[in-house]
C-alpha positions in Angstrom: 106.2 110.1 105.4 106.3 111.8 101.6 103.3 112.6 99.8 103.1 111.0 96.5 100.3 112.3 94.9 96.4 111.8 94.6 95.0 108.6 92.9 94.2 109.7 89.2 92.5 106.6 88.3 92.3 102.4 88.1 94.7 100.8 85.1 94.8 96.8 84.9 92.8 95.3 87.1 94.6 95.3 90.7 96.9 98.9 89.7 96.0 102.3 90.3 98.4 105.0 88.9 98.8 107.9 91.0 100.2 111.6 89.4 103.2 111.9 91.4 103.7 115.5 92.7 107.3 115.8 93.0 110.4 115.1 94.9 112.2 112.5 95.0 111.1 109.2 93.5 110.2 106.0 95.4 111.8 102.7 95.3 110.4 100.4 93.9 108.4 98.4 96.6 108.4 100.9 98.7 105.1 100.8 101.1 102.3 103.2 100.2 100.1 104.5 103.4 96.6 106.8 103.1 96.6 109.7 105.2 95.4 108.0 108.3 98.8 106.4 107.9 97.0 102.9 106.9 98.9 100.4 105.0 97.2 99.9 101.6 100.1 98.7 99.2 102.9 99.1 97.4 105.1 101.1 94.8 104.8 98.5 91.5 106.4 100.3 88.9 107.3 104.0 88.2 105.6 105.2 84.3 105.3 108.3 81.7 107.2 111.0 81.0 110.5 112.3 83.3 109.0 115.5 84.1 105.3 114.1 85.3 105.9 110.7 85.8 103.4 108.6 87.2 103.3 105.3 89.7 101.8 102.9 89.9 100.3 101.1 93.0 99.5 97.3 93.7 97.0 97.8 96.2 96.5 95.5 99.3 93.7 93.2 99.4 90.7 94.8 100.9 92.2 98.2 100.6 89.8 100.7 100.0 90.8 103.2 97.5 89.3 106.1 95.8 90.0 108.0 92.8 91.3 112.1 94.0 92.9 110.3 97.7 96.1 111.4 98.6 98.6 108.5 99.0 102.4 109.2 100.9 105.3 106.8 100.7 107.6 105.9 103.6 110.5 108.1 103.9 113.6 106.5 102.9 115.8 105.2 105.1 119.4 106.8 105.2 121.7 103.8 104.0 124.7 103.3 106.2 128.2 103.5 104.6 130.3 100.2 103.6 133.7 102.3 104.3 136.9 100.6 103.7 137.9 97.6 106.0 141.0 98.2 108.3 144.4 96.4 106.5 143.2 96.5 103.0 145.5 98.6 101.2 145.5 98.4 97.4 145.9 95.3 95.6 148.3 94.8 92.9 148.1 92.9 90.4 151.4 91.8 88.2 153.4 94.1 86.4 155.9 96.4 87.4 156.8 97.4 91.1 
């Protein structure tokens, strides 16, 4: 798991932004866990500035969070090459030869 950052405070009713500390971003969606490694929601949106940009959470219902906890995000998982399929060279299409 990555650490995202601590829980700076409560935005629209439902969101909590949290100051993200660094790294590499989150995808959006990605599943947020507290440090007892506890579900409590997800990435909804990524905000502010490029160099301290913030995100923000939609918490799980009956979540408990507090402003100042430390939230982590699950480690992204290494996407598999396509690769080219066997026989496929390069089409052509019209023209000379």
């Amino acid at each position: 798991m990555l650490r995202l950052g601590p829980v700076v405070k409560r935005a629209k009713p439902g969101l909590l932004l949290v100051e993200f500390e660094g790294g590499k971003l989150p995808r959006l969606g990605a599943r947020v866990y507290d440090s007892s490694r506890n579900l409590v929601g997800s990435v909804a949106d990524i905000i502010g500035p490029v160099e301290r940009p913030f995100i923000v959470i939609k918490p799980r219902e009956g979540a408990v969070l507090e402003e100042g906890m430390v939230l982590y995000v699950e480690a992204p998982r290494p996407r598999r090459g396509r690769g080219r399929r066997p026989g496929r060279g390069k089409r052509r299409r019209g023209g000379r030869k």
